[in-house]
BADO-71304 format. One record per residue (C-alpha): residue number from 1; residue in three letters; x, y, z. Coordinates in Angstrom, 2 decimals, padded with zeros to 5 digits, always signed. Example, Ala and Ser with C-alpha at 12.3 -4.5 7.8 and 13.67 -1.06 7.14 Angstrom:
REM residues 2
{resi=1&resn=ALA&xx=+012.30&yy=-004.50&zz=+007.80};
{resi=2&resn=SER&xx=+013.67&yy=-001.06&zz=+007.14};
//
This chain:
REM residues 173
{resi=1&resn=UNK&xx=-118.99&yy=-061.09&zz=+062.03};
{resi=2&resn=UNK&xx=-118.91&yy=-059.17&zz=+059.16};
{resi=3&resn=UNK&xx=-115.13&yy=-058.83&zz=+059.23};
{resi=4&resn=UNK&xx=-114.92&yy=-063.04&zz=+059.21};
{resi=5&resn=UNK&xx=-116.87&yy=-063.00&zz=+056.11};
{resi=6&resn=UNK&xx=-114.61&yy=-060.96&zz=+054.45};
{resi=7&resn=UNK&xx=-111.25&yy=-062.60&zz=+055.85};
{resi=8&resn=UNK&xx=-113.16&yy=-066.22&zz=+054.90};
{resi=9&resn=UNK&xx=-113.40&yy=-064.59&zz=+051.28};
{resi=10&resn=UNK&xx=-110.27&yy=-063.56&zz=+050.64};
{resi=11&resn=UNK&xx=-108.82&yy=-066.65&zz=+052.14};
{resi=12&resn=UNK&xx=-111.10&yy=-068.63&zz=+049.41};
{resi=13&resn=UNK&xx=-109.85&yy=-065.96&zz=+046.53};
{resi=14&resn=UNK&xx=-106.03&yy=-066.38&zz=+047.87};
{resi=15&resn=UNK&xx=-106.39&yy=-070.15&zz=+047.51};
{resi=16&resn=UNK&xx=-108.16&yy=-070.36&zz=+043.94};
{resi=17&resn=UNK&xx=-105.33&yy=-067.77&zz=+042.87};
{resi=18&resn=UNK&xx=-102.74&yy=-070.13&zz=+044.12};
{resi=19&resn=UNK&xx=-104.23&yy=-072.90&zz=+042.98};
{resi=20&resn=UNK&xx=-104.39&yy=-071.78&zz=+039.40};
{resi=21&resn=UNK&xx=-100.82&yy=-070.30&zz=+039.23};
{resi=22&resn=UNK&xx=-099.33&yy=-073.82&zz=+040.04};
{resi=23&resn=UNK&xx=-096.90&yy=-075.44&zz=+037.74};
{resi=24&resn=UNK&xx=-098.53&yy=-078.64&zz=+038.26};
{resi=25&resn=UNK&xx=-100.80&yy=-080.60&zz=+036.67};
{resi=26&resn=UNK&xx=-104.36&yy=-080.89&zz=+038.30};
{resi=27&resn=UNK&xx=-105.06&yy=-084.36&zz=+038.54};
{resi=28&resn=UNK&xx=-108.96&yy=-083.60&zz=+038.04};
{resi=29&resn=UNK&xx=-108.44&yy=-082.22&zz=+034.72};
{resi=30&resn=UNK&xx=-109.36&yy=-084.39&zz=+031.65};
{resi=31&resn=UNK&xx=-108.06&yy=-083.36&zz=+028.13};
{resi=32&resn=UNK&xx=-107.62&yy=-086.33&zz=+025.60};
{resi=33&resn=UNK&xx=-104.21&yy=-087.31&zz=+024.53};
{resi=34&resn=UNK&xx=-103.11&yy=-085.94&zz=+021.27};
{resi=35&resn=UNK&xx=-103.36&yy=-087.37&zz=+018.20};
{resi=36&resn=UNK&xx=-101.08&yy=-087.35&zz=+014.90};
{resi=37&resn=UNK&xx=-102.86&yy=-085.92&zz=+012.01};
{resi=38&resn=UNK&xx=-102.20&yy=-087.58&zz=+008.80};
{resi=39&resn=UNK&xx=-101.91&yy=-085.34&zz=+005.67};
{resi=40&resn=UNK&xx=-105.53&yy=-086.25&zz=+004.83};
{resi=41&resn=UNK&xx=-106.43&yy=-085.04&zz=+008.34};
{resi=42&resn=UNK&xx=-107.57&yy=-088.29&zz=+009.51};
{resi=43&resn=UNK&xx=-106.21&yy=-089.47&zz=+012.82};
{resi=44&resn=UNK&xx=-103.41&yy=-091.76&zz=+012.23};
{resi=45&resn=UNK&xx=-104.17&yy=-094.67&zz=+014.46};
{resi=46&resn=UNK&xx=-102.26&yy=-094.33&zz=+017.41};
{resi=47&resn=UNK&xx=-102.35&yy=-097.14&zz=+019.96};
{resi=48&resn=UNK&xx=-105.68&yy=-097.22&zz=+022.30};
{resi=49&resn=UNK&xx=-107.21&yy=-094.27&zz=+019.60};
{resi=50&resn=UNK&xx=-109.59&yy=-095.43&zz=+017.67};
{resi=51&resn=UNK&xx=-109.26&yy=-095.32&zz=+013.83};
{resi=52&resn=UNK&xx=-111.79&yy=-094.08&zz=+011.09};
{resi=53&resn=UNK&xx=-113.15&yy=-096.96&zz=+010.01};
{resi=54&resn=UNK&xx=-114.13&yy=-095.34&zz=+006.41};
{resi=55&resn=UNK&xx=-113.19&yy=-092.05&zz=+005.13};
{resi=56&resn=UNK&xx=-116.05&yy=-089.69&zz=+005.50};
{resi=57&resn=UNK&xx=-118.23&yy=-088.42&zz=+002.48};
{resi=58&resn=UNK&xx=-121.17&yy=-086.31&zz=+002.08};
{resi=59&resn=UNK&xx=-122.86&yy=-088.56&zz=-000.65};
{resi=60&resn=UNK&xx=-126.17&yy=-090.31&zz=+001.37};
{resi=61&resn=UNK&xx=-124.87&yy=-094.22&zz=+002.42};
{resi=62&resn=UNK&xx=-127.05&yy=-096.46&zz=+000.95};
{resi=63&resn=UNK&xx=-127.09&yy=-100.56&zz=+002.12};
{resi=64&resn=UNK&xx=-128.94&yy=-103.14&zz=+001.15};
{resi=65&resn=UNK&xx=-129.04&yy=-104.24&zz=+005.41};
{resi=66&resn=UNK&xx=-130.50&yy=-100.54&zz=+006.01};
{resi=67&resn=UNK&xx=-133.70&yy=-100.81&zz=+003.79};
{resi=68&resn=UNK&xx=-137.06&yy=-101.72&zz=+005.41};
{resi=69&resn=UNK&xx=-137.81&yy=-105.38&zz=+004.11};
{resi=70&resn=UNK&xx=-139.86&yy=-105.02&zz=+001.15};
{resi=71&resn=UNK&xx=-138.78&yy=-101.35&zz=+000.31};
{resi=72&resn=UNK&xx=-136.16&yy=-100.23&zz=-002.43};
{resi=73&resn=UNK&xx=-133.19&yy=-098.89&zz=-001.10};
{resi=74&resn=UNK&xx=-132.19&yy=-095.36&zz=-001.86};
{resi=75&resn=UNK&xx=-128.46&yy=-094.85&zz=-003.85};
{resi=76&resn=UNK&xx=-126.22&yy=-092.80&zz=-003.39};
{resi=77&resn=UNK&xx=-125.97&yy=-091.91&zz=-007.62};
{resi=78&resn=UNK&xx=-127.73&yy=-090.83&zz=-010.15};
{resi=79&resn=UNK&xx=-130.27&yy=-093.78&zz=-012.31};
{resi=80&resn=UNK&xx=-128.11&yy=-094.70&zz=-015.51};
{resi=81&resn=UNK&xx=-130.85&yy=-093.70&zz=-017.75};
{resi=82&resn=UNK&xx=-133.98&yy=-092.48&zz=-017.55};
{resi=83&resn=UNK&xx=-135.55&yy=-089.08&zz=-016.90};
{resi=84&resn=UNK&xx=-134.91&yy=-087.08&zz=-013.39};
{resi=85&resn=UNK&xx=-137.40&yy=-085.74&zz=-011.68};
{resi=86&resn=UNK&xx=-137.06&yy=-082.95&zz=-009.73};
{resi=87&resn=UNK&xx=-138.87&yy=-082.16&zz=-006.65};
{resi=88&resn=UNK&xx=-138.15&yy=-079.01&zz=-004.53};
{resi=89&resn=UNK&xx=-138.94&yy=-078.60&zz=-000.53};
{resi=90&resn=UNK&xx=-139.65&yy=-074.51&zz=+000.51};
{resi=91&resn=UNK&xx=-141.49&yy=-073.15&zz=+003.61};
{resi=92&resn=UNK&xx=-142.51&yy=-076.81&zz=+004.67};
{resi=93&resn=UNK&xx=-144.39&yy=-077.26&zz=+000.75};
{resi=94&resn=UNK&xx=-143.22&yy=-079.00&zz=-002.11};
{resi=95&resn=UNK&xx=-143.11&yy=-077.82&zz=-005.35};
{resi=96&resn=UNK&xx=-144.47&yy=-078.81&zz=-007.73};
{resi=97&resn=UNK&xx=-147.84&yy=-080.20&zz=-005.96};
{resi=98&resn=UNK&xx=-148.65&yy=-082.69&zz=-009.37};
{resi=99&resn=UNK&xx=-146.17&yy=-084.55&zz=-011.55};
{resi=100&resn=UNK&xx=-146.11&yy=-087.40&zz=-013.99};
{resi=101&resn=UNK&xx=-143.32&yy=-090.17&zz=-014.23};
{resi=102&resn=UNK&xx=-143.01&yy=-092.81&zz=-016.76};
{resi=103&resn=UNK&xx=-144.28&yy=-095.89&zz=-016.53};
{resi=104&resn=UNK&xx=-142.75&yy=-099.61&zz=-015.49};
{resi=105&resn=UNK&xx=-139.07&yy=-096.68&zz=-016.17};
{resi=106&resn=UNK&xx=-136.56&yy=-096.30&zz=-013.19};
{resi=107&resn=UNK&xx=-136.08&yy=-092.87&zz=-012.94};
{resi=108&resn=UNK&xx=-133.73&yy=-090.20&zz=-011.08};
{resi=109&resn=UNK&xx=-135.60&yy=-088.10&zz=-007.95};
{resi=110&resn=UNK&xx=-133.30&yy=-085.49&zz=-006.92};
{resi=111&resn=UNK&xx=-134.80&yy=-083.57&zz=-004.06};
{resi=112&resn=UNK&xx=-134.15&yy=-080.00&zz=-003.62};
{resi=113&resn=UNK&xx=-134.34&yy=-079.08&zz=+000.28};
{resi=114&resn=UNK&xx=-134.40&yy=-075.17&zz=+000.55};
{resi=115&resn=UNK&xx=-135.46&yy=-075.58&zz=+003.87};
{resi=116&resn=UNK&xx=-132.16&yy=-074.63&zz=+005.95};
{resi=117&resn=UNK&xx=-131.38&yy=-076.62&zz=+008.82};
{resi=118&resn=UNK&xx=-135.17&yy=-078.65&zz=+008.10};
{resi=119&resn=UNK&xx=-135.12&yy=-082.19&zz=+007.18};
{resi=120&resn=UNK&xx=-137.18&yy=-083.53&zz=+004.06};
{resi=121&resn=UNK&xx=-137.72&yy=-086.92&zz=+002.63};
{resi=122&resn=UNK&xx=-139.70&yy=-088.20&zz=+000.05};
{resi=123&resn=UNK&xx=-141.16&yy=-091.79&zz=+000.25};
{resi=124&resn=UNK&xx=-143.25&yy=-092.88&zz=-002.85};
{resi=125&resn=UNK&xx=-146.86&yy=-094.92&zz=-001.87};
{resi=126&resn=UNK&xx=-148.79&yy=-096.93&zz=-003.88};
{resi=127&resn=UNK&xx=-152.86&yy=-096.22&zz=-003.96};
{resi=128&resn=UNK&xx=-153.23&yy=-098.63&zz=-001.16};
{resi=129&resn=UNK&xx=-151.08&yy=-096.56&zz=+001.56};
{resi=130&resn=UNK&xx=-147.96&yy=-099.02&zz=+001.22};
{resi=131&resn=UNK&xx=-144.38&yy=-097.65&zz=+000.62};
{resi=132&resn=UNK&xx=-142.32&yy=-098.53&zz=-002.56};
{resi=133&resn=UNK&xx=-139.47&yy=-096.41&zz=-001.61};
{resi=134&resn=UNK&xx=-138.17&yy=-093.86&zz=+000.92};
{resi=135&resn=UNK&xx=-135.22&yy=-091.65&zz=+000.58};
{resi=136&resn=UNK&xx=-132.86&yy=-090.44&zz=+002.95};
{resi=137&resn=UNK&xx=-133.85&yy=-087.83&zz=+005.40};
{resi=138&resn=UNK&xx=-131.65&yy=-084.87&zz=+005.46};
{resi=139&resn=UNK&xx=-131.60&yy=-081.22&zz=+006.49};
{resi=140&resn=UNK&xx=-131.20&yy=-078.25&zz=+003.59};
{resi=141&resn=UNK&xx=-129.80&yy=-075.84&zz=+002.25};
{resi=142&resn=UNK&xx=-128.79&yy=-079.15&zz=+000.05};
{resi=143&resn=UNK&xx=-129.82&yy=-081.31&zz=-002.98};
{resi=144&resn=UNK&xx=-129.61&yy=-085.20&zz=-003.25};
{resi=145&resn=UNK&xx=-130.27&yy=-087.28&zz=-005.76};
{resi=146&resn=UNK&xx=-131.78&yy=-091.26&zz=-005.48};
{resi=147&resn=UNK&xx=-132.67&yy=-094.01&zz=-008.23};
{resi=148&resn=UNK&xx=-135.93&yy=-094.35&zz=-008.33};
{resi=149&resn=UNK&xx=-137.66&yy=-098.00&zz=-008.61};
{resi=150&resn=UNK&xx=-139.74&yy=-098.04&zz=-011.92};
{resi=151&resn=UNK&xx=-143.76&yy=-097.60&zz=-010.88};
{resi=152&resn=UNK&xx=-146.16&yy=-099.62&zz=-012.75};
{resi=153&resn=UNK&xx=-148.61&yy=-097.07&zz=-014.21};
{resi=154&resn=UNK&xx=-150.98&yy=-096.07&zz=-011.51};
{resi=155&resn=UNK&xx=-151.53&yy=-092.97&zz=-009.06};
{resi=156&resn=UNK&xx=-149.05&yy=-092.74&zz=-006.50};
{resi=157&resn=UNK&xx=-148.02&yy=-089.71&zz=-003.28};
{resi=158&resn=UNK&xx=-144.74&yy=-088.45&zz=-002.97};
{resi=159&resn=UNK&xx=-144.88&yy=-087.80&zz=+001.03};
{resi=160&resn=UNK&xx=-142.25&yy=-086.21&zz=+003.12};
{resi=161&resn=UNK&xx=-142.38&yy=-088.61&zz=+006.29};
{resi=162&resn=UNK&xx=-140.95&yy=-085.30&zz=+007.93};
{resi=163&resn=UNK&xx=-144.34&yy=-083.36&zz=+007.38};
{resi=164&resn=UNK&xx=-147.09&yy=-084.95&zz=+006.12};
{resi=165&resn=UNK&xx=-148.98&yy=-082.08&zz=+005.00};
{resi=166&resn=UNK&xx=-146.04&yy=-082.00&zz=+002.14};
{resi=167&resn=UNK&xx=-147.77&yy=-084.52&zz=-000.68};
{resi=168&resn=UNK&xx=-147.18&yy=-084.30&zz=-004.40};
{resi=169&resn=UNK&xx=-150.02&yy=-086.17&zz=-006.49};
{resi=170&resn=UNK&xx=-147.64&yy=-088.30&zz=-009.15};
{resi=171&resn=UNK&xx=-149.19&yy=-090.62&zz=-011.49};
{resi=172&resn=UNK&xx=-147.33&yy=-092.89&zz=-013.39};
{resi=173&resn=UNK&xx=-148.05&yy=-093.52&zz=-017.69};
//
């Protein structure tokens, strides 16, 4: 018995050997066809390949289609204008935990997320709970910056949607 175990085995090994060591193609075996690479590295569009359909950046897309109704849609650039204000996400906390924009003034938020590999957000609400604005969500180590709507002068929470223990106090003047 014990010798049919081993001849079953080796016949098994013998065919797997074989098997590999064949000049022909398994029919089993998927690998895509190849593509041409353009000199900017994009595929160049062969028949039945799909093409980009945009070339890719790492600047946040911002639409007008992606925005909640009712809520300001983030850009992609800085606010021509007014003041930037800087908010920075470390150990799940932002920093710093008060702030003051100016009043009924767009302004630039850049968010600093020193969180690697953690996302962060920041959506602005009014005293009543209601969102004005929401950035894009993204993982650090990286910094973005958004326009800001202008805030009529009032209290307001900076709130990562991410963690919502992460809340700056802003008011608005």
């Amino acid at each position: 018995m014990r010798l049919a175990t081993i001849a079953a085995a080796f016949a098994a090994l013998t065919f797997l050997i074989a098997a590999c060591a064949s000049a022909d193609e398994a029919g089993w075996t998927y690998a895509p066809p190849p593509t041409e690479v353009a000199a900017s590295g994009a595929p160049s569009g062969e028949p039945g390949s799909p093409a980009p359909s945009a070339e890719p950046s790492a600047a946040p897309s911002a639409s007008a289609s992606a925005a909640p109704s009712g809520l300001a849609s983030p850009a992609a650039s800085p606010a021509t204008g007014g003041e930037t204000v800087t908010v920075t996400a470390a150990n799940i906390a932002f920093d710093p935990t008060e702030l003051q924009v100016p009043a009924d003034t767009a302004f630039t938020l850049e968010l600093v997320n020193n969180d690697a590999q953690v996302p962060h957000d920041i959506a602005i609400r009014d005293q009543g709970g209601t969102e004005v604005f929401k950035t894009d969500t993204f993982p650090g180590v990286e910094t973005r910056s958004f326009d800001a709507p202008a805030l009529p002068a009032g209290s307001y929470q900076f709130v990562c949607t991410v963690h919502p223990n992460m809340v700056i106090a802003v008011t608005s003047q």
